[in-house]
N, C-alpha and C positions, 0 to 999 in steps of 0.2 A: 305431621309433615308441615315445614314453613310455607305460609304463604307466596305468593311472588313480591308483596308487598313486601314482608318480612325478609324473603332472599333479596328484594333489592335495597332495601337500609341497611344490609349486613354486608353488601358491598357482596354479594355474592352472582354468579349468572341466574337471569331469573329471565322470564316473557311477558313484555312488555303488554303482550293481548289477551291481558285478563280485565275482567269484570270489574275488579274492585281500581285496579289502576286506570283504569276508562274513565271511573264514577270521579276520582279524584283530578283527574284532566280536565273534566268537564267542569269541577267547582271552580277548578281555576281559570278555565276560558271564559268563566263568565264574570268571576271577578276583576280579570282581565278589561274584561269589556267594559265594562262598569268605567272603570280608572280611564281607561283610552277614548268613552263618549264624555263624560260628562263635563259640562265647560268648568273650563278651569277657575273660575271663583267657589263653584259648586266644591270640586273634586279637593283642591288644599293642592298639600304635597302631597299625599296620597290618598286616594278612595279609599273611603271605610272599608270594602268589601275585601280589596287588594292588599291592607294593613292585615285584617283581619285574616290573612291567610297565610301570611309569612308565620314560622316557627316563631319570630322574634322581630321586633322592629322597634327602636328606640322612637321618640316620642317627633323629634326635630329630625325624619330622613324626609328626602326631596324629591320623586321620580317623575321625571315624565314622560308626556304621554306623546308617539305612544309607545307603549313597553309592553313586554310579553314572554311568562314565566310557563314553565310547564306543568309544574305541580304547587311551586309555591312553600308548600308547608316544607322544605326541606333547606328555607332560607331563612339565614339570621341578618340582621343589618343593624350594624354599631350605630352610635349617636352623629349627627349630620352629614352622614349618607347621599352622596348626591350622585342618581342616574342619569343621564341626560338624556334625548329623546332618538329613542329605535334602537334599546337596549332589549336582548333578550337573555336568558338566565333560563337553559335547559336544567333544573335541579333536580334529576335522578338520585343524585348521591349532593351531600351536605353542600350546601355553601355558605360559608363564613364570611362577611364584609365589615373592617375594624372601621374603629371612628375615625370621623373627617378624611375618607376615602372617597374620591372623584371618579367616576365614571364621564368619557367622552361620549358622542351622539355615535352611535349603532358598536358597542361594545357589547361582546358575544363568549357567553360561556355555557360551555359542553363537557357537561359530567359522564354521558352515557359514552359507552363504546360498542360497537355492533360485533356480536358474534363474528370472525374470520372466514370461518364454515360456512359456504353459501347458504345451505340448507338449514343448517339453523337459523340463522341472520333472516333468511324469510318466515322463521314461526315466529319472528318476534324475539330472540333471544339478545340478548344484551346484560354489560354489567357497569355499576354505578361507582364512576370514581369522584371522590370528594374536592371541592375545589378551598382556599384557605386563603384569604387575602388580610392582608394587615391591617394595620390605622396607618393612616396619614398616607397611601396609596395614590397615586395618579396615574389612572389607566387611559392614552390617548386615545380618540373616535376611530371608529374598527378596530380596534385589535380583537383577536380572538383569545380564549385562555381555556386549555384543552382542562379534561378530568384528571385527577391526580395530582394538582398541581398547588405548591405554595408558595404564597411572596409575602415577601418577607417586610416589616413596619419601613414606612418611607421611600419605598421601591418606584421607580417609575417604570413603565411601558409604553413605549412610543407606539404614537400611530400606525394601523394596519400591521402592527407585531403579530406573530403566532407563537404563543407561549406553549411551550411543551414540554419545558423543563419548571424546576422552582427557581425563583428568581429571590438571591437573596436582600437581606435587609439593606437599604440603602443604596439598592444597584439601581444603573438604568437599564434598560436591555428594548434592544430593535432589531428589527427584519424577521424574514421568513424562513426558517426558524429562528424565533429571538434569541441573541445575544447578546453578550454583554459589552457598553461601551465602555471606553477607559476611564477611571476615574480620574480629575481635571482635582 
């Protein structure tokens, strides 16, 4: 029988309130913390502890603080990766950031989606959709960008978007639900 761990990197429904995904919350709140106290001459672009917990993070990414991931290890981050400050990155399910991709101050992504079924949704059930961001990317301050979702190399997202579809390569796309503006 798979784990919940297991059902949830297989993109499968799984419950959020077990043991082992607790254990992995916790390494990462603390690496969290780590990144989010330490003064920033100390910290770099990113705290040892908070590098060291990403899946992947090229040598030159930039985040700041403060930021706050949920598991961490289910993030990759391309070469000069730049967060800016009151970013969070719920990573239930993968998330992919390609090179020289910009992150605005409080950009928000949400891989998890909550069981429907009231009763389930309260034992914790939920399922992890991958989120897939390009290179060369510029996502404006608040936008959100739901699970499931790809954008495509070069793509912008305007500020306070809600991304819920994939946004292809080279688009802009605004509002709530993002769409696409006209290309000029």
């Amino acid at each position: 029988m798979a784990s919940e761990r297991e059902k949830m990197v297989a993109g499968e429904w799984y419950c959020c309130l077990d043991d082992e995904l607790d254990h992995l919350r916790r390494q990462a709140r603390l690496a969290v913390h780590a990144h989010n106290t330490l003064p920033p001459d100390e910290r770099g672009p990113a705290a040892p502890a908070l590098r060291a917990l990403f899946a992947q993070a090229a040598s030159d990414i930039f985040i700041e603080a403060p930021f706050h991931c949920s598991y961490g290890i289910n993030v990759v981050l391309g070469e000069r990766v730049y967060v800016n400050a009151g970013c969070t990155i719920l990573d239930s399910g993968s998330v992919t950031i390609g090179d020289r991709t910009m992150f605005g101050p409080g950009v928000q992504i949400y891989c998890a989606e909550h069981h429907k079924d009231p009763a389930l949704r309260s034992r914790g059930i939920e399922i992890a959709r991958p989120v897939a961001i390009g290179s060369d990317v510029w996502i404006g301050g608040g936008a959100i960008i739901l699970g499931g979702v790809t954008i495509g190399d070069g793509a912008i997202v305007g500020a306070g978007a809600v991304v819920t579809k994939d946004v292809p390569a080279g688009a802009t796309v605004v509002g709530n639900p993002a769409r696409p503006l006209p290309r000029q």
